[in-house]
C-alpha positions as CSV (number, residue, x, y, z in Angstrom):
1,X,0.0,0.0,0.0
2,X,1.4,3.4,-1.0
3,X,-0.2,6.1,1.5
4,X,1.3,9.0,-0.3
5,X,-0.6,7.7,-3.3
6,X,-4.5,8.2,-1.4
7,X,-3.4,11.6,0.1
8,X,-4.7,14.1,-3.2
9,X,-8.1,11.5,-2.6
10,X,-7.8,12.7,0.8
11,X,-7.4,16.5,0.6
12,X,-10.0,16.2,-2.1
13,X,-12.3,14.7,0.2
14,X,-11.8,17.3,2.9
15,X,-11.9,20.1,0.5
16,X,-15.3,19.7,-0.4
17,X,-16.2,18.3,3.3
18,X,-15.1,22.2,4.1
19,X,-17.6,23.3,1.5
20,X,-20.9,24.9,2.3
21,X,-24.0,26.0,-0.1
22,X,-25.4,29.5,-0.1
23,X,-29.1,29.3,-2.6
24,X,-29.9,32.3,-4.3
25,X,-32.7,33.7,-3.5
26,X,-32.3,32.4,0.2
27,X,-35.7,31.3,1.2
28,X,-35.0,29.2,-1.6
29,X,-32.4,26.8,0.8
30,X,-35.8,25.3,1.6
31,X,-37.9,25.0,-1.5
32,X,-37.4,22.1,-3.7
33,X,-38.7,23.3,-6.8
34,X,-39.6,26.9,-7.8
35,X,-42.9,28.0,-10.1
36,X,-41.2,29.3,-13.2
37,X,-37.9,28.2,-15.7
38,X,-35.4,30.1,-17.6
39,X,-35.9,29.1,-20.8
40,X,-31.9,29.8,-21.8
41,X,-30.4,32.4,-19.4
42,X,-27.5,32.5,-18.7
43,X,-25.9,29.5,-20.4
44,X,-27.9,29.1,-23.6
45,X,-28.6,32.3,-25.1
46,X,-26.3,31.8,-27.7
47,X,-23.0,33.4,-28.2
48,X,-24.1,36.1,-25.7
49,X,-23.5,38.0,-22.9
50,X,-25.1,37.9,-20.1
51,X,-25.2,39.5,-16.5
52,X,-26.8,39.1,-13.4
53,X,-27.1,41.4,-10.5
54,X,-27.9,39.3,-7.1
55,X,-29.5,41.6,-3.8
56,X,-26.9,41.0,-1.3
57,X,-29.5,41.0,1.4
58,X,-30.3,37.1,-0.4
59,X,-27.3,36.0,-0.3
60,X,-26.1,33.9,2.8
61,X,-21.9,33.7,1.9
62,X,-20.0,35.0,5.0
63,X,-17.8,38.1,4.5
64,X,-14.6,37.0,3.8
65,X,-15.5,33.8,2.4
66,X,-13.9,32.4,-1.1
67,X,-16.9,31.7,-3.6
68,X,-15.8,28.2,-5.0
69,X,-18.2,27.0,-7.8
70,X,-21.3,28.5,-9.1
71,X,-24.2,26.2,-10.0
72,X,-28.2,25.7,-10.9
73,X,-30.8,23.3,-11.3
74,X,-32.9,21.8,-13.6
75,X,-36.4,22.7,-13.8
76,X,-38.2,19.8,-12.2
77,X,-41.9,20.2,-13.6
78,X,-40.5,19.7,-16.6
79,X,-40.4,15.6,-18.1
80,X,-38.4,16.1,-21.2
81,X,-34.7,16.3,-22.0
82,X,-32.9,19.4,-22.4
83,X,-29.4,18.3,-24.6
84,X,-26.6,19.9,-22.7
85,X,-24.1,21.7,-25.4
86,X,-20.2,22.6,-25.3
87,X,-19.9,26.4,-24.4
88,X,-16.5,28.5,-24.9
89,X,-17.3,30.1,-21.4
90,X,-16.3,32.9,-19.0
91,X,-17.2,34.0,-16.2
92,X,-16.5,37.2,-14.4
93,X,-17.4,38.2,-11.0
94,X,-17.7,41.9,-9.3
95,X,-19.9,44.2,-6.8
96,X,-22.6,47.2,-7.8
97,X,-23.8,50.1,-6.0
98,X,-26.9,50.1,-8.2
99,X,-29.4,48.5,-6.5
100,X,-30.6,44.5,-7.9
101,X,-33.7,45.8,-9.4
102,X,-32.6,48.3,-11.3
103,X,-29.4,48.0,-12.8
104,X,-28.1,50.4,-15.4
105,X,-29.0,48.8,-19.2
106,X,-25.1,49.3,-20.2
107,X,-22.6,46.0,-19.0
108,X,-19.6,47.8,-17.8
109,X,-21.8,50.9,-15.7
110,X,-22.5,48.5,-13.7
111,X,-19.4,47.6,-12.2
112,X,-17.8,48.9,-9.2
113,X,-14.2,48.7,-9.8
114,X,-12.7,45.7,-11.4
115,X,-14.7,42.6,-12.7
116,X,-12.6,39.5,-11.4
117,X,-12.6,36.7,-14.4
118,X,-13.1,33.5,-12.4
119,X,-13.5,31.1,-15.1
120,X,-12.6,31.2,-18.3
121,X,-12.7,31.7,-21.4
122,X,-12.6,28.4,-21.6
123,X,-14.7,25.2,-23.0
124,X,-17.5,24.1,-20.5
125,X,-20.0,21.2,-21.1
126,X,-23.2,21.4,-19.8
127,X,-24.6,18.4,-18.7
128,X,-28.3,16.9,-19.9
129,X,-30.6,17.9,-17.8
130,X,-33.5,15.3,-16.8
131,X,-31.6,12.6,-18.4
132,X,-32.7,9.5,-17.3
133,X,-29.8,7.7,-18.3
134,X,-27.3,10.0,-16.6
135,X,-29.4,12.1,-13.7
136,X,-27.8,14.9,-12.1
137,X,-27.6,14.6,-8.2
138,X,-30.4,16.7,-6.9
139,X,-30.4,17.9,-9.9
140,X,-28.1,20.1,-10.0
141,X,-24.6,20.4,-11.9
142,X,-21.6,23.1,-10.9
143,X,-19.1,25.4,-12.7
144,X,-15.8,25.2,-10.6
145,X,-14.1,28.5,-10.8
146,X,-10.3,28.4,-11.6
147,X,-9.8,31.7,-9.7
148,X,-12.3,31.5,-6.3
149,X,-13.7,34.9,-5.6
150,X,-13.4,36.1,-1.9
151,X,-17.0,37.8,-1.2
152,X,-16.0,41.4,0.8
153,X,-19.0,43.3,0.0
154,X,-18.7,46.2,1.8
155,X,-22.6,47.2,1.6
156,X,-22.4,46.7,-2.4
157,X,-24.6,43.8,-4.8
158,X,-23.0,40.7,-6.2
159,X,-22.6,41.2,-10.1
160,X,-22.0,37.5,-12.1
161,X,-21.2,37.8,-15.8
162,X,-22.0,35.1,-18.0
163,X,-19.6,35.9,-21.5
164,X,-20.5,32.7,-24.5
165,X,-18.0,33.0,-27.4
166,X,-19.8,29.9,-29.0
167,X,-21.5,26.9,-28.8
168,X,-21.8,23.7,-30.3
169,X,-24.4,24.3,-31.9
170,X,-23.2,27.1,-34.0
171,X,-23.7,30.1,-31.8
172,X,-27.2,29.9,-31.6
173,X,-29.6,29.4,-28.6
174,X,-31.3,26.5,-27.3
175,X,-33.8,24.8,-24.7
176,X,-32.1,24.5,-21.1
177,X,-35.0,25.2,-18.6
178,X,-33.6,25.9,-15.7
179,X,-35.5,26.1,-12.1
180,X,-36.5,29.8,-11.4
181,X,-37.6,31.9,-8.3
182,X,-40.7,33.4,-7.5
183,X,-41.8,35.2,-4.5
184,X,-42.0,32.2,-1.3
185,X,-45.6,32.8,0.4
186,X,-46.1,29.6,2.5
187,X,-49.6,28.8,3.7
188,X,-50.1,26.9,6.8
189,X,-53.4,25.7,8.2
190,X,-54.4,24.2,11.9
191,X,-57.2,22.7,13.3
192,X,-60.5,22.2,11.9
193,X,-63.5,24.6,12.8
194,X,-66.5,23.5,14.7
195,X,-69.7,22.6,13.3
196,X,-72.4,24.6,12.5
197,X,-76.7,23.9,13.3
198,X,-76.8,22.7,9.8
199,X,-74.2,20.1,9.6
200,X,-71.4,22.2,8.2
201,X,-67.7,22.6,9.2
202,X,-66.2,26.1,8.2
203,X,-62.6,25.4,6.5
204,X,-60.4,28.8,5.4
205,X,-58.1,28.9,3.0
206,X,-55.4,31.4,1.9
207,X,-53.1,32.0,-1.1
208,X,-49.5,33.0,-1.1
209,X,-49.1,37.0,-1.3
210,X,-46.3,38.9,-2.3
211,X,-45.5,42.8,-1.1
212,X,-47.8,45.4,-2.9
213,X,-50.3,42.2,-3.5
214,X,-53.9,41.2,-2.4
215,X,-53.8,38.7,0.3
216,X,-57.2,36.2,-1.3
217,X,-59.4,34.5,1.8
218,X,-61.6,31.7,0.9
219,X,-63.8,30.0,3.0
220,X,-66.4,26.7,2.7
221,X,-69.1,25.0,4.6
222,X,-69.7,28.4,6.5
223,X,-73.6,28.9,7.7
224,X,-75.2,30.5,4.4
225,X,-76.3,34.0,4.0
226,X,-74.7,34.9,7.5
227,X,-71.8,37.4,8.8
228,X,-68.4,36.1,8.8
229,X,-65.5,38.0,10.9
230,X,-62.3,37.1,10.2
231,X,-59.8,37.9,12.8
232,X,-56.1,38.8,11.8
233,X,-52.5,39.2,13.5
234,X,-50.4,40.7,12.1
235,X,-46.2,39.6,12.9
236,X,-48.0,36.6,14.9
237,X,-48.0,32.8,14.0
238,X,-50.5,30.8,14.6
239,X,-50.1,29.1,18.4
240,X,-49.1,26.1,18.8
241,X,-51.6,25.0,21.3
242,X,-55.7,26.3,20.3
243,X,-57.9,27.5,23.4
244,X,-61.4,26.5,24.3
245,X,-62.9,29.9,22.7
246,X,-65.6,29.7,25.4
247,X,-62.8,31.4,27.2
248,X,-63.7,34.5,25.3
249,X,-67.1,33.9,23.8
250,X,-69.1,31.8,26.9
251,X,-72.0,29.5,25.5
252,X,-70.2,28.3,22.3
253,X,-69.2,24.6,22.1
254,X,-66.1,22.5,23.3
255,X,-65.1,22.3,20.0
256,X,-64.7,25.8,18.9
257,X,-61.1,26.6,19.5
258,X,-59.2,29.6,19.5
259,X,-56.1,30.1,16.9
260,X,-55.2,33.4,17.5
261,X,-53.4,35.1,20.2
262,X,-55.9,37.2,22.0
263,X,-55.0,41.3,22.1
264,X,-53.8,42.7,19.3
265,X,-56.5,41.5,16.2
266,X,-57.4,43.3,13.6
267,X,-61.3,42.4,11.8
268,X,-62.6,42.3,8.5
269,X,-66.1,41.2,8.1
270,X,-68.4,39.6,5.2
271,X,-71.0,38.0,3.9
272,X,-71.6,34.4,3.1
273,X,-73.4,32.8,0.5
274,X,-76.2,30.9,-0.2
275,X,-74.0,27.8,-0.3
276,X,-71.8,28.7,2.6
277,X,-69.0,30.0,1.1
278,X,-67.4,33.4,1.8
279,X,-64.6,34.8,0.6
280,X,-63.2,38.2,1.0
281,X,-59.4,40.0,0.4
282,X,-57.0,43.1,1.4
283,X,-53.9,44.2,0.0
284,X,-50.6,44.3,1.7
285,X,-48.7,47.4,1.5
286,X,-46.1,47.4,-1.2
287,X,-42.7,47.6,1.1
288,X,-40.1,45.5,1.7
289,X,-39.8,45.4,5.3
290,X,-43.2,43.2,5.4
291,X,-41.3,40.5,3.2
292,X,-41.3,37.4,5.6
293,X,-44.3,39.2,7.7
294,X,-46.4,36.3,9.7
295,X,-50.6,37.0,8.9
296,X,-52.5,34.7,11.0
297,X,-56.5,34.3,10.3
298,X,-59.2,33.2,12.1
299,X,-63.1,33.2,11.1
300,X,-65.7,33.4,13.4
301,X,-69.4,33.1,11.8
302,X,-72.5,34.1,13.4
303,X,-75.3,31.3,13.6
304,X,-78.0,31.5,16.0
305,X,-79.4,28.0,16.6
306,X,-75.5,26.8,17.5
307,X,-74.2,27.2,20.8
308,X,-73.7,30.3,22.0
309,X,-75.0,31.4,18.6
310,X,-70.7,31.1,16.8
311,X,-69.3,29.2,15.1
312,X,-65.2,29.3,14.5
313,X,-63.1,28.2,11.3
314,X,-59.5,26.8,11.4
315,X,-56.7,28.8,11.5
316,X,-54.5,30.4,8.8
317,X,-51.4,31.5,8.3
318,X,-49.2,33.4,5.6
319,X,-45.9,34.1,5.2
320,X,-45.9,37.9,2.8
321,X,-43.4,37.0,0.2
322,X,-41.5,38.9,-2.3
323,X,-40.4,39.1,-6.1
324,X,-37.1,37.9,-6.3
325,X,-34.2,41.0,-5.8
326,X,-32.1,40.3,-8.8
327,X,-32.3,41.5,-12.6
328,X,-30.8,39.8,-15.9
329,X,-29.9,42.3,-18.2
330,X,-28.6,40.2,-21.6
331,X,-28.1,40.4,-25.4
332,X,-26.9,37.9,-27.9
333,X,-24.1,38.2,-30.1
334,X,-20.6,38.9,-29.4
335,X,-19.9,39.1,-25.6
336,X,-18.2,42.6,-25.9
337,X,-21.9,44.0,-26.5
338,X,-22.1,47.0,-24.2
339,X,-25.8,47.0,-23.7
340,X,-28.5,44.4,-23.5
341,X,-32.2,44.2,-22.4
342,X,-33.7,44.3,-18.7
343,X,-35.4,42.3,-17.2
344,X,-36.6,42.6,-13.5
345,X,-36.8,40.6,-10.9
346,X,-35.7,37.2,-12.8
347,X,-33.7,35.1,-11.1
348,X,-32.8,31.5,-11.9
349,X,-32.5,29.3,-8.8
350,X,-28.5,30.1,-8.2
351,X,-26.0,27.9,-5.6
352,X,-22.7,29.5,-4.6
353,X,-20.4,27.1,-2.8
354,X,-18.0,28.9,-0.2
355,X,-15.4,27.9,2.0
């Protein structure tokens, strides 16, 4: 046995032991599989150029950290093969003072200082992506950068430029969907609502709202043609543990529990229909600062033959979300092109590994 022989295996192995993941746009580190694809940005837009301006306030690499390998993933709703190509590829990296969202339309403007090339130019072949035959693990597949680039922000946005010289396909562009980011609204219910004197059980629902959007309510098996309240924190989760809401309402029955801290609720009211449904929406303001915002719902319908004449829904909770803070701004044909075309808050699902 020749130990000096395993020891590259070794450092190999502890290298990328040493390694940690940063996802772009973070709340992404815990969704599988975003709504949208990019359709052929950044990597197959053709000879190109292509450059994307990532929120520093989404990314989760330490200051002082080396950025190791960039990578994405495929788009997972998708069932068919997209044919990976040969790329003559490079890759630069630098830092903006213009904010994520609104970049300036020319390449080079956009630069603070120096663009580092980390990669490049160089051939690069991307991988199939949904190949049965060969799958990627987790679906993902990595550019290793030949120079790593140590991430010292100082208050300014990550710029990543994507320059393709050519393809092997003759310049031109082709399918490779990669996963994209929306806004991340999660939508968690609890409990079940008591029922009311004609059999029903009163279930609310919510959908996923961004900043600047309205939040939609939705609500079945409610008592028809009645008076629905729906209670609201705002900044509060659901509890953990319901309470017996005979607590605050005597009269009404054991199983009409309590979701919602009481104290600080705000109300909205409506009407139900004829089949029992209600539904009824307000819009959250369009700032920033409410992005990751807990909204907890509860209804409470009137019905006089139950007891204590209420009846309560389940409870419901929404996480505001927001559009993802990065632009694209590209242009196909030669990568010196100083100008290309916006677009706002696009964001393929990006992984930075750092050490």
């Amino acid at each position: 046995m020749k130990p000096f022989a395993i020891l590259p295996s070794l450092l190999l192995v502890a290298s990328l032991a040493a390694q940690s993941t940063a996802v772009f746009p973070s709340d992404y580190a815990a969704v599988p599989e975003g709504p949208l694809n990019s359709p052929n940005l950044p990597l197959a837009n053709g000879t190109s150029r292509v450059m994307i301006v990532h929120d520093r306030r989404d990314l989760d690499v330490p200051v002082g950290a080396s950025i190791t390998r960039i990578g994405f993933r495929q788009d997972a709703t998708i069932t068919a093969m997209d044919t990976g190509r040969a790329l003559q590829l490079e890759i630069r990296m630098g830092y903006t003072n213009n904010a994520a969202t609104q970049p300036a339309t020319s390449f080079d403007s956009n630069y603070d200082g120096a663009p580092v090339t980390v990669f490049g130019p160089a051939l690069f072949a991307l991988p199939n992506l949904r190949d049965a035959n060969a799958p990627l693990q987790d679906g993902r597949f990595f550019v290793d950068l030949t120079t790593p680039f140590v991430y010292q922000p100082g208050g300014r946005n990550l710029v990543v430029e994507y320059r393709v010289f050519g393809n092997s396909v003759g310049g031109a562009s082709f399918n490779y969907r990669l996963d994209r980011a929306d806004f991340f609204s999660p939508v968690m219910q609890a409990g079940a609502g008591c029922q009311h004197s004609g059999g029903g059980v009163p279930t609310l629902g919510a959908a996923g709202v961004r900043v600047g959007q309205p939040l939609q309510l939705s609500a079945t098996g409610c008592p028809a043609n009645s008076v629905a309240v729906v209670f609201l924190t705002v900044g509060a989760e659901l509890l953990p543990n319901p309470f017996p809401l005979s607590l605050v309402l005597p009269g009404t029955a054991p199983a009409c529990s309590g979701w919602l801290a009481p104290g600080q609720l705000a109300m909205l009211t409506a009407n139900t229909t004829a089949s029992g449904g209600m539904s009824l929406s307000y819009t959250v303001p369009n700032d920033e600062l409410l992005n990751d915002l807990f909204i907890s719902h509860q209804a409470l319908l009137l019905d006089f033959f139950a007891p204590g004449g209420v009846v309560s829904s389940n409870g419901v909770q929404v996480q505001v979300g927001i559009k993802p803070r990065a632009s694209v701004l590209a242009v196909q044909g030669p990568p010196s092109s100083p100008t290309g075309g916006l677009t706002q808050n696009y964001c393929p699902v990006t992984f930075f590994a750092w050490q």
